[in-house]
Backbone as a printed PyTorch tensor [residue, N CA C, xyz], in Angstrom:
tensor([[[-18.2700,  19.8870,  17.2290],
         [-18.8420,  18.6850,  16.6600],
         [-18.3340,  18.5340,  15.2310]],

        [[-18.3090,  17.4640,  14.9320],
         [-17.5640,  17.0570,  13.9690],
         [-18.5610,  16.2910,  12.8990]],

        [[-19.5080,  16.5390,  11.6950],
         [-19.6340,  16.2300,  10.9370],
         [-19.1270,  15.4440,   9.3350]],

        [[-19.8200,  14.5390,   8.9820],
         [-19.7450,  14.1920,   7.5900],
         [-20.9310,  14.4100,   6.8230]],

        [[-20.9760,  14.4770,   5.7890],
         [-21.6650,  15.5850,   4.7360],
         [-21.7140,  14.9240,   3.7390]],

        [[-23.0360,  14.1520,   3.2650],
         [-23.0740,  13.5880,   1.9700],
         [-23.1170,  14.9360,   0.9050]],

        [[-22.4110,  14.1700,  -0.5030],
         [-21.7730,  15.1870,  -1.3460],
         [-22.1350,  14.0880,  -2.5430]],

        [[-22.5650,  14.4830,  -3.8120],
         [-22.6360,  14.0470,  -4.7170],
         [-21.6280,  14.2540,  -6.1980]],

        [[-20.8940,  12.9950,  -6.3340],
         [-19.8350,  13.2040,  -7.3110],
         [-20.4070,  14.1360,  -8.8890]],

        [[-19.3830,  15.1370,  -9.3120],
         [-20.0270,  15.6590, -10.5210],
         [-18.3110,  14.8980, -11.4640]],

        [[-17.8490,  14.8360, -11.1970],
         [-16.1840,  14.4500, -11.9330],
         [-15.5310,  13.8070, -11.2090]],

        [[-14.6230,  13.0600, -11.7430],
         [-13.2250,  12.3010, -11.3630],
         [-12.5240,  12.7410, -12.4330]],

        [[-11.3590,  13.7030, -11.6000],
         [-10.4880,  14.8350, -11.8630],
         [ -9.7050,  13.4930, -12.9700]],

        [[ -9.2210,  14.0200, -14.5250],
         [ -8.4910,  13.0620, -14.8510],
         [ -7.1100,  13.3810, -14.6420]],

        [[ -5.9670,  13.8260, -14.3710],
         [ -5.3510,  14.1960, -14.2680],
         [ -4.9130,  13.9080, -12.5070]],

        [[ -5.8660,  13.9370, -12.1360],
         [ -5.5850,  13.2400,  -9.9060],
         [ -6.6160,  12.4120,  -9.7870]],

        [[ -6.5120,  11.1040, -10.1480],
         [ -7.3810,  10.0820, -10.0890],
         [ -8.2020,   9.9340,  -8.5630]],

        [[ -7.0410,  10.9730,  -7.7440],
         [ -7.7630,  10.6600,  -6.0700],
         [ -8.5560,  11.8010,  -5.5970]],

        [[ -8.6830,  12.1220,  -6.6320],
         [ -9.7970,  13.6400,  -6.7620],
         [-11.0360,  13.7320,  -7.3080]],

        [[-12.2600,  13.9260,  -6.7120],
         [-13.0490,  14.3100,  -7.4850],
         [-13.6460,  15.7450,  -7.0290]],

        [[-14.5280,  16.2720,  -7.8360],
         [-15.3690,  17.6470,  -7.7890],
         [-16.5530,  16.7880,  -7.4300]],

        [[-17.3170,  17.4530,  -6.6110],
         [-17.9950,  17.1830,  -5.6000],
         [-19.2800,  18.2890,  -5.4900]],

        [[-20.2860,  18.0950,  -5.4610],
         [-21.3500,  18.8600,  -5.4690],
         [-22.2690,  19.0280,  -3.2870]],

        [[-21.8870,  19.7710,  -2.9250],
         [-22.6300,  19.5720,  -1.2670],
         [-23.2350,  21.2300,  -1.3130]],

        [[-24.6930,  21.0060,  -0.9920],
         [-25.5900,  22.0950,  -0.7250],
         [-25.0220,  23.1780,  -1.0910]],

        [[-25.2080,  23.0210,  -3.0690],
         [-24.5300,  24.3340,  -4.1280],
         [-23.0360,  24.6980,  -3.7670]],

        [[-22.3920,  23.7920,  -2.9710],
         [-20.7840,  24.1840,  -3.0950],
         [-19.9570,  22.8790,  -3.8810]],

        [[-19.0240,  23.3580,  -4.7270],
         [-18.5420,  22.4410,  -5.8940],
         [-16.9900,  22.5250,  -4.7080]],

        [[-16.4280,  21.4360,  -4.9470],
         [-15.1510,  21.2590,  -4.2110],
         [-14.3990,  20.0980,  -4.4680]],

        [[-13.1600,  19.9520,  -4.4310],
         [-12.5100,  19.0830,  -5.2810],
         [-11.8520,  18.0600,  -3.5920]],

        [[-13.0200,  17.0840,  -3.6080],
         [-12.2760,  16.0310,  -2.5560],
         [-11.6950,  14.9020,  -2.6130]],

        [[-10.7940,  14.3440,  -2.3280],
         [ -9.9230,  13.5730,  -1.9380],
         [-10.9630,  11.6340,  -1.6580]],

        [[-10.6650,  11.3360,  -2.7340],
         [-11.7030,   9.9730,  -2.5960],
         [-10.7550,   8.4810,  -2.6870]],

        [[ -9.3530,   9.2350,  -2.2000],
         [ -8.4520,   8.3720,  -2.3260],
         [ -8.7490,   6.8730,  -1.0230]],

        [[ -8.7250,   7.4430,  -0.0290],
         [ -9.6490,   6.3770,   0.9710],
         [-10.7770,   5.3160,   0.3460]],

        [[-11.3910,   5.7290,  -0.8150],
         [-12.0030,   4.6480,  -1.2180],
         [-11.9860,   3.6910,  -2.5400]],

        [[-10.6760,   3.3840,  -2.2240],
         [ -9.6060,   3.0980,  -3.2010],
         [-10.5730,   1.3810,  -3.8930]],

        [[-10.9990,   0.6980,  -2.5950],
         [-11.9330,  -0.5590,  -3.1370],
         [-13.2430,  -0.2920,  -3.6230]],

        [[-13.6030,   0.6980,  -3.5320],
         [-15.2060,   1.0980,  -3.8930],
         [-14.8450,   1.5600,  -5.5520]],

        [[-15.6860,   1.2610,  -6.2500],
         [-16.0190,   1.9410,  -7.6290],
         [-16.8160,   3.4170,  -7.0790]],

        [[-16.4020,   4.7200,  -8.0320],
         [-16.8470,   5.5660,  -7.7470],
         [-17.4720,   6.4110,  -9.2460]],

        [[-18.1970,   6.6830,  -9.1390],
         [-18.4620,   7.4610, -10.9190],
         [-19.2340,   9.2580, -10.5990]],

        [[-19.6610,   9.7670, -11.3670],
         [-20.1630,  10.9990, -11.3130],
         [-21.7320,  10.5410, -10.9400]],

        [[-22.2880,  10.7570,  -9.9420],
         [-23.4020,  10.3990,  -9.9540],
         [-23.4640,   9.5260,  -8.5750]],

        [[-22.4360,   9.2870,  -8.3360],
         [-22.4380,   8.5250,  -7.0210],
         [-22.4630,   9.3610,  -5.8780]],

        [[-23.1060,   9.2950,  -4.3910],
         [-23.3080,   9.4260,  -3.4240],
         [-22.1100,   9.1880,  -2.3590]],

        [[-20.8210,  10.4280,  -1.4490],
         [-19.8770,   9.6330,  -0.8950],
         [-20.6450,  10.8760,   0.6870]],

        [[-19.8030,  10.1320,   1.6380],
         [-19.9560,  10.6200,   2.7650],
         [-18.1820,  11.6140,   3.1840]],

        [[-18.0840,  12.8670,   3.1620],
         [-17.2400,  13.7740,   3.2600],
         [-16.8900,  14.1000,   4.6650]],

        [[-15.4450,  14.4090,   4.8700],
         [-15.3430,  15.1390,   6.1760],
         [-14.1000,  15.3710,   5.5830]],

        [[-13.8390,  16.8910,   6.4320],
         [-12.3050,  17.4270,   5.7990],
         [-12.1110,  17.2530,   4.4490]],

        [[-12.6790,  17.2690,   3.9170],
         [-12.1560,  17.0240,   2.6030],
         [-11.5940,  15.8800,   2.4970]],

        [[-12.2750,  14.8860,   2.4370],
         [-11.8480,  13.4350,   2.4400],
         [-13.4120,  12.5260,   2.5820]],

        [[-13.2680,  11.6070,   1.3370],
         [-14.7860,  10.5110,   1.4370],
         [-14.1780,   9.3580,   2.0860]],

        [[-14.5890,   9.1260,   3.0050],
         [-15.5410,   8.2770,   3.9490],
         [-15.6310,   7.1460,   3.3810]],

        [[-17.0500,   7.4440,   2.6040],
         [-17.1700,   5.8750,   2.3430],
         [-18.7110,   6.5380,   1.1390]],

        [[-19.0920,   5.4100,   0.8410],
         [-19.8840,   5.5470,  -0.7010],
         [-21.4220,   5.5210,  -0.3620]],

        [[-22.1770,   6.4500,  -0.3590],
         [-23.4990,   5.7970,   0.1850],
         [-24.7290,   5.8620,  -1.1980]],

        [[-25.8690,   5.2600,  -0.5970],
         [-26.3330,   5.5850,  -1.7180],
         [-27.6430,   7.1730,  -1.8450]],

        [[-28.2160,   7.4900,  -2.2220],
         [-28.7600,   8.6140,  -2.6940],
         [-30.1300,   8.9030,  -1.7280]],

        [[-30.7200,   7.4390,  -1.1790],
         [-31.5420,   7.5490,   0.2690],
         [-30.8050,   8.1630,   1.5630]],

        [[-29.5290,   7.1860,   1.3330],
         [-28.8860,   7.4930,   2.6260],
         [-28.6440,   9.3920,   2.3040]],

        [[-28.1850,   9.7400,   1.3380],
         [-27.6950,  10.9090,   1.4020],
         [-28.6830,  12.1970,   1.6340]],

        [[-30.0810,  11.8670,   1.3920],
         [-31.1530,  12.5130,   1.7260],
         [-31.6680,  12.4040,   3.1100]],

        [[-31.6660,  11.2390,   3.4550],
         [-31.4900,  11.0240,   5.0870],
         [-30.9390,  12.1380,   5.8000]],

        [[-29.6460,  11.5290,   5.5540],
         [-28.5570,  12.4850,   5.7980],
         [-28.4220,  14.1900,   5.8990]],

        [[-28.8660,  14.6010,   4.6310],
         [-29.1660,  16.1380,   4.2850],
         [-29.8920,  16.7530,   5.3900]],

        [[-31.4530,  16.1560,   5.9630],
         [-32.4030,  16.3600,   6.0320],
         [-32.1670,  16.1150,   7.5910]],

        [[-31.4220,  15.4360,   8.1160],
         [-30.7770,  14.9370,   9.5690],
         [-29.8430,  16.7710,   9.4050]],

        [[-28.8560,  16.4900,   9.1010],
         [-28.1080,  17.2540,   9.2590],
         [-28.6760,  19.2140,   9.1140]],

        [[-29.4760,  19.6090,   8.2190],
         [-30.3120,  20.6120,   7.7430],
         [-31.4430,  20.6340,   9.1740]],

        [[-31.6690,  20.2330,  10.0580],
         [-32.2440,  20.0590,  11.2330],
         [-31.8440,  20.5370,  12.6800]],

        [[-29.9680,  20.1090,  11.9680],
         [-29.5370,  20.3860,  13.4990],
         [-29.0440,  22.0580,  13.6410]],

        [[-29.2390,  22.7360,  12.6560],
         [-28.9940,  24.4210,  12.4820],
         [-27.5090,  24.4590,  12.2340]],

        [[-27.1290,  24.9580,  13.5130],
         [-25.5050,  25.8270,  13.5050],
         [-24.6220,  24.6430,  12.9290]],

        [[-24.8230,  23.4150,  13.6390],
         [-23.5420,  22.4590,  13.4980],
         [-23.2050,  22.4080,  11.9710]],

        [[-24.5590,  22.0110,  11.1370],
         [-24.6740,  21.8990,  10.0320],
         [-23.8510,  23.4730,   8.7960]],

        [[-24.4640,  24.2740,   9.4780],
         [-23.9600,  25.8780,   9.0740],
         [-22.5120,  26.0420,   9.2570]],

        [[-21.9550,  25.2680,  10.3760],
         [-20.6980,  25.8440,  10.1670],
         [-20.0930,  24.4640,   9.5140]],

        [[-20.2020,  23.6100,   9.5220],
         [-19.8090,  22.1930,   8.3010],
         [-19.6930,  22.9450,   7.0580]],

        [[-20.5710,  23.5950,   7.0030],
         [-20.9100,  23.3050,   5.0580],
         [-19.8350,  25.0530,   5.5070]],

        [[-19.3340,  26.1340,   6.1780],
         [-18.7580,  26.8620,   6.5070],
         [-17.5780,  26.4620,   6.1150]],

        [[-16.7400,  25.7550,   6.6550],
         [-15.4530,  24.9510,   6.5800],
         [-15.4780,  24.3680,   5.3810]],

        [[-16.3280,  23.7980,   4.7860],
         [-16.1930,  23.7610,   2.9380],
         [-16.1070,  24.1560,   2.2670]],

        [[-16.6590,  25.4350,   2.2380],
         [-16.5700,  26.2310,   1.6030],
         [-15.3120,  26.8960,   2.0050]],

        [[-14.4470,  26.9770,   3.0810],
         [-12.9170,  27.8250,   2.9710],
         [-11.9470,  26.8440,   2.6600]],

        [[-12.0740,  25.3130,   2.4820],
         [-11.2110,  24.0280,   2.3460],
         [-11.1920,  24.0800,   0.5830]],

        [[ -9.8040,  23.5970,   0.4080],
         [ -9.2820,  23.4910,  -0.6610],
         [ -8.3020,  22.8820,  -0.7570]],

        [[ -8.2090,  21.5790,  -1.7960],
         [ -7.4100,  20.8430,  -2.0150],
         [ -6.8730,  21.1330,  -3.1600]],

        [[ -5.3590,  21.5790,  -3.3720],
         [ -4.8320,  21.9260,  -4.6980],
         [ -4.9330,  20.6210,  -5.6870]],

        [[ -4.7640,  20.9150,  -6.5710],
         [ -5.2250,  19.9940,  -7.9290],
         [ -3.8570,  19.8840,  -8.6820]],

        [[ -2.7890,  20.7630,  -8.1490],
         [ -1.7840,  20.9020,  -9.5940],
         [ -0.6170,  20.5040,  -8.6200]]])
């Protein structure tokens, strides 16, 4: 099963404008927000993640929704936030 994972922006990398650091259940990770090239995005904003890549922009209900959906379903969720934690997008 294939999850997306609301993640809350902490930076927009200046240096890779299609990057930001990313905050998902205490893991910091630098994702790829190039896909939401028409959306305004800031530190503080709410995106929806998969692979290391946002989705799309939600807001901070949806992402608690979300958490609380996903934190429910056990393993699927465990091994999502698993695969985030070994994913890494180089920066340099």
């Amino acid at each position: 099963m294939c999850l997306g994972i609301p993640g809350e922006i902490v930076e927009i990398l200046n240096d890779r404008p299609d990057l930001a650091m990313v905050a998902v259940s205490g893991v910091r990770r630098a994702i790829n927000i190039g896909l939401l090239e028409d959306e305004t995005v800031a530190p503080g904003d709410w995106i929806l993640i998969h692979v290391g890549f946002a989705l799309s922009k939600i807001d901070e209900t949806e992402a608690k929704a979300a958490l609380d959906f996903l934190e429910s379903i056990g393993q699927a969720y465990d091994d999502e936030i698993a695969a985030l934690r070994e994913s890494m997008i180089e920066q340099g």
